[in-house]
C-alpha positions in Angstrom: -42.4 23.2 125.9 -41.2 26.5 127.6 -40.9 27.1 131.2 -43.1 29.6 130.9 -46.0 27.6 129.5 -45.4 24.6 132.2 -47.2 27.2 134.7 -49.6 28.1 132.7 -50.8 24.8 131.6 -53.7 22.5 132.0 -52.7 19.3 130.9 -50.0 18.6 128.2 -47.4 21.5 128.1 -44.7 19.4 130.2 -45.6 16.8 127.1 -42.4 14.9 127.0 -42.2 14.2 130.4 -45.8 13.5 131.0 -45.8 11.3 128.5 -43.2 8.8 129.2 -44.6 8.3 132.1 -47.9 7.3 130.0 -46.0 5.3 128.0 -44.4 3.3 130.2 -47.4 2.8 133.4 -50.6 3.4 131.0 -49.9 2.5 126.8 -49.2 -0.4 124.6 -46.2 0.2 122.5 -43.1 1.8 122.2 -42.8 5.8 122.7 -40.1 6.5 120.5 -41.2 9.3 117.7 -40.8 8.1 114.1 -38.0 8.4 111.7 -39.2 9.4 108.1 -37.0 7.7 106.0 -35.6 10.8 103.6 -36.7 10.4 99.6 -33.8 11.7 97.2 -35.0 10.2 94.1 -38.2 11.2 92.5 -39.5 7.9 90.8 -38.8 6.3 94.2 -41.2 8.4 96.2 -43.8 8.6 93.5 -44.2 4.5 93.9 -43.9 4.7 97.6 -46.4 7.1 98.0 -48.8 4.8 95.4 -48.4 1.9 97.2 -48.7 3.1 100.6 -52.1 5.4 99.2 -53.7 2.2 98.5 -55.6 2.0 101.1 -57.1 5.0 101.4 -60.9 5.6 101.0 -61.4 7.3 97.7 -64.2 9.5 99.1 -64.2 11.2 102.4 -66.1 9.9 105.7 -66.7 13.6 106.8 -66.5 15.3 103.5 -68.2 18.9 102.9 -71.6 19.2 101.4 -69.4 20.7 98.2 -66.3 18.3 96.8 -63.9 18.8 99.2 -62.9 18.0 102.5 -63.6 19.1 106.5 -63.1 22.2 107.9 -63.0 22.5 111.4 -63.2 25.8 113.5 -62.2 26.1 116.9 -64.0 28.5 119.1 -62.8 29.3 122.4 -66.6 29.6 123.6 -66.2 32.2 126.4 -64.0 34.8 124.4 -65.8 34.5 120.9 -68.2 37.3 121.5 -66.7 39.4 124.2 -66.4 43.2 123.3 -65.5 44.1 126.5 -61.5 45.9 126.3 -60.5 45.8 129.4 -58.2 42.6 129.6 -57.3 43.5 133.4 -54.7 40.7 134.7 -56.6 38.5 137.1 -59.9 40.6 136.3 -63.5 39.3 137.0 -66.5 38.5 135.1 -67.7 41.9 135.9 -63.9 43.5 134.6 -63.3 41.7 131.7 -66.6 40.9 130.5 -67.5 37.5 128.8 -68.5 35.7 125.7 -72.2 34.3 125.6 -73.5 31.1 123.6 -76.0 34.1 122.4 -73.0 35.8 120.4 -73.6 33.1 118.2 -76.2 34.7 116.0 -76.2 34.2 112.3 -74.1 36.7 111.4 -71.5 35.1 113.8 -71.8 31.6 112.2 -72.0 33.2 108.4 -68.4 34.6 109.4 -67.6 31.3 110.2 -68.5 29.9 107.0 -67.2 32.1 105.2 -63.8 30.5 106.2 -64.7 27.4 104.3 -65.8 25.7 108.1 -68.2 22.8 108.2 -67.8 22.0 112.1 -67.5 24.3 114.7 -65.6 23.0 118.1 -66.9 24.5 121.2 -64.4 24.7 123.1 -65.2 25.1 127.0 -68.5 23.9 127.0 -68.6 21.0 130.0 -69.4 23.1 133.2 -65.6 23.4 134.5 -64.5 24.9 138.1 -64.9 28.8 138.0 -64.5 31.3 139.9 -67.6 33.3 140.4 -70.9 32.9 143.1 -73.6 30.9 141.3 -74.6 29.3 144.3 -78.4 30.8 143.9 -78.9 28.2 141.1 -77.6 25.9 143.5 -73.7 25.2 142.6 -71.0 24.7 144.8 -68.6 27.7 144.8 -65.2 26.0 143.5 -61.9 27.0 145.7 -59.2 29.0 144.3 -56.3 27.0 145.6 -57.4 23.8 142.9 -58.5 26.1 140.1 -56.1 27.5 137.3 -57.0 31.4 136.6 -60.3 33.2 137.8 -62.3 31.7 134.7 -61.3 28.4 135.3 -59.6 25.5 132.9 -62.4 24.2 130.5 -60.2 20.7 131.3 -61.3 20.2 134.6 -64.9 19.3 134.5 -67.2 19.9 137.4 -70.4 18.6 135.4 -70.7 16.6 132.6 -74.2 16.9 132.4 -74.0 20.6 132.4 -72.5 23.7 130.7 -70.6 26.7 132.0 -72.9 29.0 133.5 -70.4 32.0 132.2 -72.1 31.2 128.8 -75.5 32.0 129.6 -77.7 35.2 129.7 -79.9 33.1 132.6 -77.3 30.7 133.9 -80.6 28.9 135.1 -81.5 28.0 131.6 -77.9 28.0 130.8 -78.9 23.7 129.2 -81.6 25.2 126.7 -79.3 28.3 125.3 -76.7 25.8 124.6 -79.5 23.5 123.2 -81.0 26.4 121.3 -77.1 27.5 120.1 -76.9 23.7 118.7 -80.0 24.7 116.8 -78.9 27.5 115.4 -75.4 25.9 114.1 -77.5 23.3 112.3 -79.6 26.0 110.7 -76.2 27.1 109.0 -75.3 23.7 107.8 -72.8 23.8 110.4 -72.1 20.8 112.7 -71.2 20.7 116.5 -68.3 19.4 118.2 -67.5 19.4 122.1 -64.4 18.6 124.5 -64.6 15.3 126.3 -62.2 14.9 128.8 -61.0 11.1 129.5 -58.5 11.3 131.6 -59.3 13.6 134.1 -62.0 15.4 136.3 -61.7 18.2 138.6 -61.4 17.7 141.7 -64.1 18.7 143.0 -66.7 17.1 140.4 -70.6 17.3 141.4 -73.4 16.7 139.0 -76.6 18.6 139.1 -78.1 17.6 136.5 -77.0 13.7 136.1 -79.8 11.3 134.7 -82.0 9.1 137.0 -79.9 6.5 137.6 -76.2 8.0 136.6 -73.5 8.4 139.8 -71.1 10.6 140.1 -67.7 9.8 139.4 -65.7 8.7 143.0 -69.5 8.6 144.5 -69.3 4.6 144.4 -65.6 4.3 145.6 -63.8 2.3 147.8 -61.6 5.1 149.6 -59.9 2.7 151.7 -57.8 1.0 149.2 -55.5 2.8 146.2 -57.1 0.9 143.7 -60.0 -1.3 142.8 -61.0 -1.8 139.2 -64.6 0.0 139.5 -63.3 3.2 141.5 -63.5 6.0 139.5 -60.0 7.6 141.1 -56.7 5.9 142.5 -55.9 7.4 146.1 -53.1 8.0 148.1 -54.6 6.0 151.1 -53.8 7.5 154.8 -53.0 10.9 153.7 -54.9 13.9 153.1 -54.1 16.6 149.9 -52.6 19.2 150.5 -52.1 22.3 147.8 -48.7 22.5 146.2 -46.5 25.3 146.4 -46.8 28.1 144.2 -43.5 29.1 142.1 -42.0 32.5 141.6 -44.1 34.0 144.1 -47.4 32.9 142.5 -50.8 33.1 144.9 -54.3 31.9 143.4 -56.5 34.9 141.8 -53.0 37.2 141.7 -53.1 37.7 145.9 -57.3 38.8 146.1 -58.6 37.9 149.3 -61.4 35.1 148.5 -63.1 33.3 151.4 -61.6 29.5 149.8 -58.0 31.3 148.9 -56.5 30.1 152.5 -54.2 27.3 150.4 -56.2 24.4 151.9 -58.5 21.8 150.0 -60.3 19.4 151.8 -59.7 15.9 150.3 -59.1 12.7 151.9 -57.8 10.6 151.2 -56.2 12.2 148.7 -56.3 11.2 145.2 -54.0 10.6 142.0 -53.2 13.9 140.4 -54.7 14.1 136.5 -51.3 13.3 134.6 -50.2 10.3 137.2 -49.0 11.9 139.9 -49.3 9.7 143.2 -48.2 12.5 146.5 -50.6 13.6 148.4 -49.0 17.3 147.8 -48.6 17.2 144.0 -45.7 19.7 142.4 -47.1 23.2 141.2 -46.5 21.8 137.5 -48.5 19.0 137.9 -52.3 19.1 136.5 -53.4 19.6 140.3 -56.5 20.9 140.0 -58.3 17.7 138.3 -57.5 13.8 139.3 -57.0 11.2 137.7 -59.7 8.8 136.0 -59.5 4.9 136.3 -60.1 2.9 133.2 -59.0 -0.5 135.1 -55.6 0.0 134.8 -53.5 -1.4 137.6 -50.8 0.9 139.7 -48.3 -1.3 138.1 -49.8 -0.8 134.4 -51.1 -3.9 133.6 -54.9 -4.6 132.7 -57.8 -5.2 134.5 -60.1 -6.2 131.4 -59.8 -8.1 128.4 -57.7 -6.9 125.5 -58.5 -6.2 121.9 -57.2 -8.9 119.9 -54.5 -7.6 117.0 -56.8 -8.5 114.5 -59.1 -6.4 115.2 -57.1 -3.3 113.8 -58.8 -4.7 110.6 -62.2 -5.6 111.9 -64.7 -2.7 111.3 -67.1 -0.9 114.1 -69.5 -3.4 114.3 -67.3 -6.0 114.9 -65.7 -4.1 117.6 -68.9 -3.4 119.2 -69.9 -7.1 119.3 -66.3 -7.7 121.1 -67.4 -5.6 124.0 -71.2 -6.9 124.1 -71.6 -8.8 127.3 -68.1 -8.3 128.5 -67.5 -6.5 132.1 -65.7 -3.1 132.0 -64.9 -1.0 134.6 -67.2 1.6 135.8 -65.2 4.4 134.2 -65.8 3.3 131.2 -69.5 3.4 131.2 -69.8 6.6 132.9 -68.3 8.0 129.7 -70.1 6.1 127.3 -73.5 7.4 129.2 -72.1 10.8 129.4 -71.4 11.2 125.4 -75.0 9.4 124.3 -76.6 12.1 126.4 -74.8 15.0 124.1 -75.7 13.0 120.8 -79.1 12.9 122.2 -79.1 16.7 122.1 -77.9 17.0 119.1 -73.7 17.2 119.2 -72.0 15.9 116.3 -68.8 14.9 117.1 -66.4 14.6 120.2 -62.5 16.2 120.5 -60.9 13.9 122.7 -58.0 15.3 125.4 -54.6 13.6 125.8 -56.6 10.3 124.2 -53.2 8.7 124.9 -53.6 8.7 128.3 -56.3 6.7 128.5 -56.4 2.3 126.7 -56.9 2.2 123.4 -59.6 -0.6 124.4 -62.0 2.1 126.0 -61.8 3.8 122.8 -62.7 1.1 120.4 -65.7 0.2 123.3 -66.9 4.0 123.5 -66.2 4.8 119.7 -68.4 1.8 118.1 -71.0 2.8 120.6 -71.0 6.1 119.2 -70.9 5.4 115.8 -73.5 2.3 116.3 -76.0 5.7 117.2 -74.3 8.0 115.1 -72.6 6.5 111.9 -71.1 10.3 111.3 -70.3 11.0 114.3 -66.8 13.2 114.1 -64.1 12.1 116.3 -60.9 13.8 117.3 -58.3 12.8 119.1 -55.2 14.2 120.6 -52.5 12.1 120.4 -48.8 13.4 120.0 -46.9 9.9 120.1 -46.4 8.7 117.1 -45.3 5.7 117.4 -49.1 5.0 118.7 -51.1 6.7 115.3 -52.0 3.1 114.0 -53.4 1.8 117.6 -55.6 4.5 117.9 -57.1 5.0 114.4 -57.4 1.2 113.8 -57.8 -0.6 117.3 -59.1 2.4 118.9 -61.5 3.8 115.6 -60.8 7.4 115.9 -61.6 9.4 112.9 -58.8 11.6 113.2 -55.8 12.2 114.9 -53.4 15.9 115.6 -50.7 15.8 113.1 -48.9 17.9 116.2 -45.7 16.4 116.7 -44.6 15.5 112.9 -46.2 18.2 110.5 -46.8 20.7 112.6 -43.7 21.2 114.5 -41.9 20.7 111.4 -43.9 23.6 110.0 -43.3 25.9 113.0 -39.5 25.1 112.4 -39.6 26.0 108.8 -41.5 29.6 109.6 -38.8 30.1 112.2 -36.2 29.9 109.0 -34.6 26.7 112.0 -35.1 24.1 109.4 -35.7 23.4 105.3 -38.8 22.3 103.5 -37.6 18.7 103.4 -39.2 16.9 106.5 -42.6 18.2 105.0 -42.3 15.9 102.0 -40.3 12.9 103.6 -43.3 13.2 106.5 -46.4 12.8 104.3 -44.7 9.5 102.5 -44.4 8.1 106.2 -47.8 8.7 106.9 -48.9 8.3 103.5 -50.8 5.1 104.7 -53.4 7.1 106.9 -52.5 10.5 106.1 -56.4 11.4 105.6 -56.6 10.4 108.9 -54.0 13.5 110.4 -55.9 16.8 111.2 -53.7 20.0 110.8 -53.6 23.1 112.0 -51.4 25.8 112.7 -53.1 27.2 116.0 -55.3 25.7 119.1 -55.4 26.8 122.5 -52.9 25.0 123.5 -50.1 26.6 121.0 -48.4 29.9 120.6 -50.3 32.4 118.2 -48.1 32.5 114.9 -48.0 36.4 115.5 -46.5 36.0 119.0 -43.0 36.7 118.9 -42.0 33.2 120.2 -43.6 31.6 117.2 -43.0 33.8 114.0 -43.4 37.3 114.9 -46.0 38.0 112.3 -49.2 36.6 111.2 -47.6 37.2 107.4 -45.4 34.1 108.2 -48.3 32.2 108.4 -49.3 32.4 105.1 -46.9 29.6 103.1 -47.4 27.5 105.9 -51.0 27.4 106.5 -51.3 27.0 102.1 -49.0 23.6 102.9 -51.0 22.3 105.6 -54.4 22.9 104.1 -53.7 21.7 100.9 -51.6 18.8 101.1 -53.6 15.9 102.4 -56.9 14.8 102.5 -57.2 15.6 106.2 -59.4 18.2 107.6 -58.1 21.4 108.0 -58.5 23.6 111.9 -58.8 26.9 112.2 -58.8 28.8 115.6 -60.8 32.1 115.7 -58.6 35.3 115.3 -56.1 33.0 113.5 -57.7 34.8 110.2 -57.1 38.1 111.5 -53.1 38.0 112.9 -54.5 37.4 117.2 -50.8 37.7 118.5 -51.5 36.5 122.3 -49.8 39.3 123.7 -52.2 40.4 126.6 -50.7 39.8 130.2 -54.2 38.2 131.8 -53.7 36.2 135.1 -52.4 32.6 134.9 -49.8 32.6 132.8 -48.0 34.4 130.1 -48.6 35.8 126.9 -48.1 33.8 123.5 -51.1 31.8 123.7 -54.3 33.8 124.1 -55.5 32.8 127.9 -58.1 29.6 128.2 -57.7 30.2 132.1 -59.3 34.3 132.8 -61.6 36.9 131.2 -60.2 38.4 128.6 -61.0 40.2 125.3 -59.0 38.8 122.0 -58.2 42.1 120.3 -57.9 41.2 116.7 -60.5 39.3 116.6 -62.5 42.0 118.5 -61.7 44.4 115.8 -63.2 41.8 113.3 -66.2 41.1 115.5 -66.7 45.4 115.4 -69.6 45.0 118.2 -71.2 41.8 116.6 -72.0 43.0 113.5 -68.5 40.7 112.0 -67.7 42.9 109.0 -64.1 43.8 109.7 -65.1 47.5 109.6 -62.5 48.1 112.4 -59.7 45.9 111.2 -56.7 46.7 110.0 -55.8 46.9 106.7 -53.5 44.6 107.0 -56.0 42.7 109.4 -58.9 42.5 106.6 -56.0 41.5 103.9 -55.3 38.3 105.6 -58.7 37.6 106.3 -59.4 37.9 103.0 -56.7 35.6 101.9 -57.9 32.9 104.6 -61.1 33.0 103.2 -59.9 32.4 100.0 -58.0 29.6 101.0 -60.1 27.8 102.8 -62.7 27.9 99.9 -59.9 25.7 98.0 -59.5 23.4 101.1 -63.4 23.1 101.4 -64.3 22.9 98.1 -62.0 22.1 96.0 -62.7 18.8 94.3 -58.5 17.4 93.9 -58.8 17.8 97.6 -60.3 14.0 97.4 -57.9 13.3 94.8 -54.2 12.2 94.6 -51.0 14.2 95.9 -47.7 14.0 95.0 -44.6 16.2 96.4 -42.8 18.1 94.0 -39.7 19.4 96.2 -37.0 16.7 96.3 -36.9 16.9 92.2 -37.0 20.3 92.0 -34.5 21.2 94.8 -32.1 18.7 92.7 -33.5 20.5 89.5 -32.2 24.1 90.7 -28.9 23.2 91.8 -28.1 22.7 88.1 -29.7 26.0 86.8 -28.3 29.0 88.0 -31.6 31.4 86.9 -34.2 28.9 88.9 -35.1 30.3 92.6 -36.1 27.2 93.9 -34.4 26.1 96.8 -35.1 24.2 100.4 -37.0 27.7 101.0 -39.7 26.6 99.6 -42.2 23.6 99.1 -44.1 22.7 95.9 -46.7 19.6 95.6 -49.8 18.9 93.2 -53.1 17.8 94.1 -55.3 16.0 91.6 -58.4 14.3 89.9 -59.3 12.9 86.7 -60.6 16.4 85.7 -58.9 18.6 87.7 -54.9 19.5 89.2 -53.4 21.6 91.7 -49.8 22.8 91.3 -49.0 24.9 95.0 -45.4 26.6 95.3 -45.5 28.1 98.5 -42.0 30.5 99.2 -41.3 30.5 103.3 -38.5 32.8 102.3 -38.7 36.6 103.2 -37.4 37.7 99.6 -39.0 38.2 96.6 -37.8 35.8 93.6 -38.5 37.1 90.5 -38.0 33.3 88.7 -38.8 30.1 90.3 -39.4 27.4 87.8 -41.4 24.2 89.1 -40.7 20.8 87.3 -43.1 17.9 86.8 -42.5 14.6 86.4 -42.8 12.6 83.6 -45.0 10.3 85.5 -48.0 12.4 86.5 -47.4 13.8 82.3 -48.3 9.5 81.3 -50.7 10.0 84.0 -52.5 12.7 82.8 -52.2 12.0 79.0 -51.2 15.4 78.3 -50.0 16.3 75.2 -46.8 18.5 73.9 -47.9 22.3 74.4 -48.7 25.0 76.7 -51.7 24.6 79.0 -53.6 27.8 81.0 -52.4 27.3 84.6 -54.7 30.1 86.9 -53.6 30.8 90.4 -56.8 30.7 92.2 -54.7 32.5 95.9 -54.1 35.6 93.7 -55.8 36.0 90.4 -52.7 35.9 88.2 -52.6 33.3 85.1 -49.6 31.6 84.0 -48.5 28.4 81.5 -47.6 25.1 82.1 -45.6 23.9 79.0 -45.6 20.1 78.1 -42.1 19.2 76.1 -42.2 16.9 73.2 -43.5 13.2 74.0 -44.1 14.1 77.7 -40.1 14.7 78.2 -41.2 17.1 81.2 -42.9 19.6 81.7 -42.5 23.4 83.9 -44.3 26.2 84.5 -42.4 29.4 85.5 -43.7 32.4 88.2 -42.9 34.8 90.2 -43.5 34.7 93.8 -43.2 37.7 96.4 -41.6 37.4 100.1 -44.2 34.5 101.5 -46.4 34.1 98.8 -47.7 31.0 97.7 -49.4 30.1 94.0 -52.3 27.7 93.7 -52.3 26.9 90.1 -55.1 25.4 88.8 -54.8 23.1 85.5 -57.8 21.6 83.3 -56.4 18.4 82.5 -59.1 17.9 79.7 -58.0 21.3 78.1 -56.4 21.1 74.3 -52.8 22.2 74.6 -52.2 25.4 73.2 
């Protein structure tokens, strides 16, 4: 990742680094990324893809209440519904303004469905450090020196048992808004998802409102050795923290006197910093303002409880929960497991797990068939970027769903950048063909670069091919992040960091999105046109990812043949420019042509095998092929015995076709 971002981060933006260190102290397996083998003849990758399909469920675990699949919208909870314009570097509460659980009113979450979303992911929920005096209601006052930005990093938890009193009207009854905002999500036939946080707490973590019986973590430790299985932390025994040194003249809150800002934390002995890092004084671009969570996992990396068998990766949840019955784990793990019955108990319907890799893959198949054994339909997401480590986790460690980051997404972000061809796409979803429903996608989070910011693509237009690719190709469920709809290009200068990524560290408004919002009533009134265009084209996208019933079915890739197709037809378009893949059912297909290319091409002509034409029993003809992205209706013609088959269009600079084909339709 950038320089720039290693500042600003939280927890994964020096991810290479950071991770080998994982790999090699805290993970089973190798941490070397995979190598798609590349697919150059058609037949091949039609039976490669079949046989590595097979064993795929044929209906979706999370599917939406119409016939297609999840859609998944990520909220950054404490800018959603902030009108205020300000957006004043460093700026308070007060300056900035903030977002409220009470911004999500109905006509918020019925702009939210309109994108097609069937989950919505709060992020920033947990009570994290912050800046601001809510000592009144009786909570500690957190200390700038161990607290990224004035707002604070939603991934360094002060309370699990709590929310972030920025989100409340009453930050007394902060608990029952968020209760009462669950409520109101459910009344939409929306589901809820929060962050959990494995690996890492902040570091100054203090529950007010833990269960009878429930400790805090470190409250129970043994602070005179570096590690014991049942502490909660690993310390640096004999030493105190101390508060690393800021880079390129950086001082906590941007250089505002604050009674705490005197670059001293009081901590001894010191603890392990949250990604690994054993000094006392941890480096500036280390995650030093949370520490690092125990899950019996010696200093050297070996284990300190008993270790799922291999063949469990085909044993199913209950059989993974009876593994773990009666066994002794260490205390970390039931914290967690405590701390995520409590949310189900109030109604949250799914977890988003951060840097899951960081943390056994045993804990998770403990905590996950605990969940599920309450909650069969639980959602559960997990951010893993090794992929090498995919299997482990979805089979051993029964996560629902894992980032497609490092593969698809990055290959995606290459392709928009005009660095790279179509290509990897294809060759990527017959490698992961095997569990590909299994591989969320997106195109934004909070953690990456806004497609509109110039160090992504420049424009939010960009993001138009790519986002008709990665919603439509698998099975998976589909993320959104809010102002992704309307072109959000990250640019504001706000405190602890810099721009590209709209801030999850200080107040802020989101401007784009603002403009959408137009003072809660969320009818685009004050977007631009350009603004309300692409909103409209998300929403009609998404509507084919939600609903679309070939989303369940079969997919092939189209490219490779028709690449090889163009190079001998000197009128055909087509080129490594662009991607092309159908979707289908026994009904129903889906041909999508999507042009990453910023010229127009006035004839691209998109082959079909003869395989899918004996799959489809199709006869010799022409067949009514309407393009549901823009209205248009074009032909597929059907040669003579099924010889092939084509269907010509015309595609602008970034414009992708959704074609959709009755296959029970009499050939013309």
């Amino acid at each position: 990742m950038s320089a720039m971002y290693k500042r600003k981060s939280n927890h994964k933006h020096q991810q290479l680094s950071f991770l080998a260190v994982a790999c090699s102290v805290f993970l089973v397996g190798a941490c070397s990324p995979s190598n798609p083998q590349h697919s150059s003849n058609d037949n091949t990758t039609a039976k490669l893809m079949a046989s590595k399909q097979q064993t795929i469920l044929a209906t979706h675990p999370h599917a939406a209440q119409g016939e297609g699949k999840p859609v998944v919208y990520q909220v950054f909870t404490r800018l959603f519904g902030n009108t205020n314009e300000t957006s004043k570097p460093w700026g308070t509460l007060a300056e900035n303004g903030v977002g409220k659980f009470s911004d999500f009113d109905d006509t918020a979450l019925q702009s939210i469905k309109e994108l097609g979303a069937s989950y919505i992911w709060y992020t920033g929920v947990p009570h994290h450090a912050v800046i601001n005096d809510y000592t009144e209601f009786g909570i500690s006052l957190d200390d700038p020196d161990v607290v990224k930005g004035r707002a604070g990093s939603p991934y360094a938890v002060k309370d699990y048992y709590n929310v972030n009193p920025d989100l409340a009207d009453d930050p007394a009854n902060r608990l029952a808004e968020f209760e009462a905002l669950i409520t109101r999500t459910h009344a939409q036939q929306l589901k809820v998802i929060i962050d959990i946080v494995p690996n890492h707490v902040a570091r100054d973590y203090r529950s007010l409102s833990k269960p009878e019986g429930v400790y805090d973590f470190g409250e129970n430790d043994n602070t005179e050795v570096e590690y014991a299985r049942d502490n909660n932390f690993y310390y640096v025994v004999g030493e105190s923290f101390k508060v690393p040194v800021g880079e390129n003249g950086y001082q906590a809150l941007g250089g505002e006197s604050h009674p705490l800002a005197d670059g001293k934390f009081n901590e001894t002995p010191a603890k392990w910093t949250g990604n690994g890092a054993r000094e006392a004084q941890p480096s500036f671009n280390d995650w030093y303002e949370t520490v690092k969570v125990n899950y019996g996992v010696k200093p050297d990396g070996s284990y300190d409880f008993d270790t799922l068998p291999a063949e469990y990766a085909n044993k199913s949840l209950a059989e993974h929960a009876a593994f773990w019955q009666g066994k002794s784990v260490p205390d970390s793990w039931i914290k967690f497991e405590q701390i995520v019955h409590y949310w189900l108990d109030k109604g949250v319907d799914g977890f988003r797990y951060d840097m899951a890799e960081m943390v056994p893959v045993e804990f998770w198949s403990y905590l996950n068939s605990s969940i599920k054994a309450k909650n069969p339909e639980a959602f559960l997401l997990a951010e893993v970027y090794n992929p090498s480590l995919y299997r482990d986790y979805l089979k051993l460690g029964k996560m629902d769903y894992l980032y497609d980051k490092v593969e698809f997404y990055d290959s995606l972000k290459l392709l928009m950048q005009g660095k790279s061809d179509a290509q990897p796409l294809e060759d990527i979803q017959l490698a992961l063909a095997d569990i590909e429903l299994h591989m969320l996608h997106f195109l934004e989070n909070h953690d990456e670069q806004r497609i509109a910011s110039e160090d992504f693509a420049g424009s939010a237009e960009k993001g138009k091919p790519a986002m008709v690719v990665s919603a439509l190709i698998s099975k998976s469920p589909t993320m959104l992040y809010f102002g992704q709809d309307v072109g959000e290009d990250g640019s504001e200068e706000t405190g602890f960091g810099d721009p590209t990524r709209t801030t999850i560290f200080d107040y802020a408004g989101v401007p784009a999105h603002q403009r959408y919002m137009n003072k809660g009533k969320f009818d685009g009134a004050a977007s631009s046109e350009s603004e309300k265009h692409l909103r409209a084209f998300y929403e009609r996208l998404m509507k084919i990812s939600a609903t679309h019933p070939t989303m369940l079915g079969k997919y092939q890739s189209l490219h490779s043949l028709n690449v090889k197709n163009a190079q001998d037809d000197s009128v055909n378009s087509y080129s490594g420019s662009q991607f092309s893949f159908v979707r289908w059912n026994e009904n129903k297909a889906l041909v999508v042509i999507s042009n990453f290319s910023e010229d127009n091409l006035p004839s691209v002509t998109v082959n079909l095998p003869i395989s899918l034409l004996t799959q489809w029993k199709l006869n010799e003809g022409e067949y009514s092929a309407i393009d549901l992205l823009n209205g248009f209706a074009y032909k597929m013609k059907v040669a003579r015995k099924r010889s092939g088959a084509s269907v010509r269009v015309q595609l602008n600079a970034l414009q992708s076709v959704v074609l959709e084909i009755d296959l029970n339709e009499q050939a013309q």
